[in-house]
TORGU-719700 format. One line per 8 residues: number of its first residue (from 1); their letters; for each residue x, y, z of C-alpha. Coordinates in steps of 0.1 Angstrom, whole numbers, plus 2048, in hexadecimal, padded with zeros to 3 digits. Last residue first. Example, Ala and Ser with C-alpha at 12.3 -4.5 7.8 and 13.67 -1.06 7.14 Angstrom:
<fimars>
2> sa> 889:7F5:847 ~ 87B:7D3:84E;
</fimars>
This chain:
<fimars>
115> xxxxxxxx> 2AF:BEC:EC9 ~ 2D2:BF0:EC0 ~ 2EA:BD9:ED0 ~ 307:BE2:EEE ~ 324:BDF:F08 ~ 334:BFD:F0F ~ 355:BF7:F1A ~ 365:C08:F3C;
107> xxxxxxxx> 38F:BFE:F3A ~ 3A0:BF0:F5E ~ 3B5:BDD:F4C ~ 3A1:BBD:F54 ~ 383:BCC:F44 ~ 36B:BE2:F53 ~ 346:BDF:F43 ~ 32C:BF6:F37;
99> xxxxxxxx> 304:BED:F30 ~ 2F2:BF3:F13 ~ 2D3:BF5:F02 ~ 2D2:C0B:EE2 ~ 2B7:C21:ECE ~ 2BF:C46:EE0 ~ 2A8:C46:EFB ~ 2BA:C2A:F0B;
91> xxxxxxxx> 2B4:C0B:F17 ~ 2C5:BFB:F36 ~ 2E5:BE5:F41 ~ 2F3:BEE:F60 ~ 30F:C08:F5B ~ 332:C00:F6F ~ 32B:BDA:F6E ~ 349:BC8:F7D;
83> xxxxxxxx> 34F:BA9:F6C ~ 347:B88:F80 ~ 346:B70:F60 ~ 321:B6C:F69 ~ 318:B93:F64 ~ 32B:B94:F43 ~ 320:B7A:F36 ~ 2F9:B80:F46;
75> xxxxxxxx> 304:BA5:F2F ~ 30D:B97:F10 ~ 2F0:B82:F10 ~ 2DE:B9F:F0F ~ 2EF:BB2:EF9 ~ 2E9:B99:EDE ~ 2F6:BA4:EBC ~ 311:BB8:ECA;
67> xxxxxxxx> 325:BD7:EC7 ~ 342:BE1:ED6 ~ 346:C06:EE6 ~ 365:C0F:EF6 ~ 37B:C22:F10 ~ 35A:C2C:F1D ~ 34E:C4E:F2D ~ 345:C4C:F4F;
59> xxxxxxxx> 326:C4B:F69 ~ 314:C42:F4A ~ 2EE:C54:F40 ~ 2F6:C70:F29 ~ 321:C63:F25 ~ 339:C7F:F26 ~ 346:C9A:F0B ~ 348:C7C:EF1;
51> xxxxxxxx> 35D:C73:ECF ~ 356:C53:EBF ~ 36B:C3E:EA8 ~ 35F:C2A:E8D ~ 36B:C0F:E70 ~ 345:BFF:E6B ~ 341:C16:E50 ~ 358:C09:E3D;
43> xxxxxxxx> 35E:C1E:E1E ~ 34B:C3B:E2A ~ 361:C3B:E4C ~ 353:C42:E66 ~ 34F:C5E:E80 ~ 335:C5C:EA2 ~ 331:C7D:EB4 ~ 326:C7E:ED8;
35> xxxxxxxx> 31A:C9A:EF3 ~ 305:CA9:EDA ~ 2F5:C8B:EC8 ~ 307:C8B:EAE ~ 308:C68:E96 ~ 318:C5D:E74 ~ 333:C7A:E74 ~ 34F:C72:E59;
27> xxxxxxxx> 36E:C65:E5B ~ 384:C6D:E3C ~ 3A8:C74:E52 ~ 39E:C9D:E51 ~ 37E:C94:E5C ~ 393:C88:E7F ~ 39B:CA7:E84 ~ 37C:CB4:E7D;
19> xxxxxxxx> 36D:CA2:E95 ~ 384:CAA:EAC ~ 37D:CCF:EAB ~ 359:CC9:EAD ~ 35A:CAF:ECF ~ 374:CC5:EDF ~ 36C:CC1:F04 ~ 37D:C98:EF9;
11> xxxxxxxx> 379:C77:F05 ~ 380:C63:EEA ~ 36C:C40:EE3 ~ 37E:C23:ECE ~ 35D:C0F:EB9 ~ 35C:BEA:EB8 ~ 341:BDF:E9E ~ 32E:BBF:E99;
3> xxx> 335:BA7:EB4 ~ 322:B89:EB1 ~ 312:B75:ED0;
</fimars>
């Protein structure tokens, strides 16, 4: 399993106002789906953060997002390590499968590839 991105997530009511806060640092807005905005950096544009009213289909918005090659295997991992799964591992209408995870700190990461 690879991990290809790891990307800090913001819960925030001001979605717009932080993006362009964050515009003002040379991120950029990659993705909006309404109730989350994804900035990058053109130079890298695997250096992200994400900004998000609430999660569509989660209980909870995620500390994080890291993304793997194998979700899937990820997730038996996960599942056979004895990690609590706060969001079961499912499709979604937006091009990813996911599932979330609590860490030993007690932090929610979304787990996920894109299909």
């Amino acid at each position: 399993m690879t991990v290809r991105r790891v990307v800090p997530n913001i819960q925030s009511q001001a979605v717009q106002e932080s993006r362009d806060f964050y515009g003002l640092l040379g991120l950029e807005e990659v993705m909006n789906h309404g109730w989350i905005v994804t900035l990058a950096s053109p130079a890298g544009p695997a250096a992200q953060i994400s900004v998000m009213t609430n999660d569509k289909t989660a209980p909870v918005v995620p500390d994080m997002s890291i993304e793997v090659d194998d979700v899937d295997a990820a997730y038996a991992v996960m599942r056979g390590s004895g990690a609590e799964i706060v969001h079961p591992l499912q499709d979604e209408e937006w091009g990813v499968r996911r599932f979330f995870v609590r860490d030993p700190s007690g932090r929610v990461v979304n787990v996920l590839s894109h299909r």
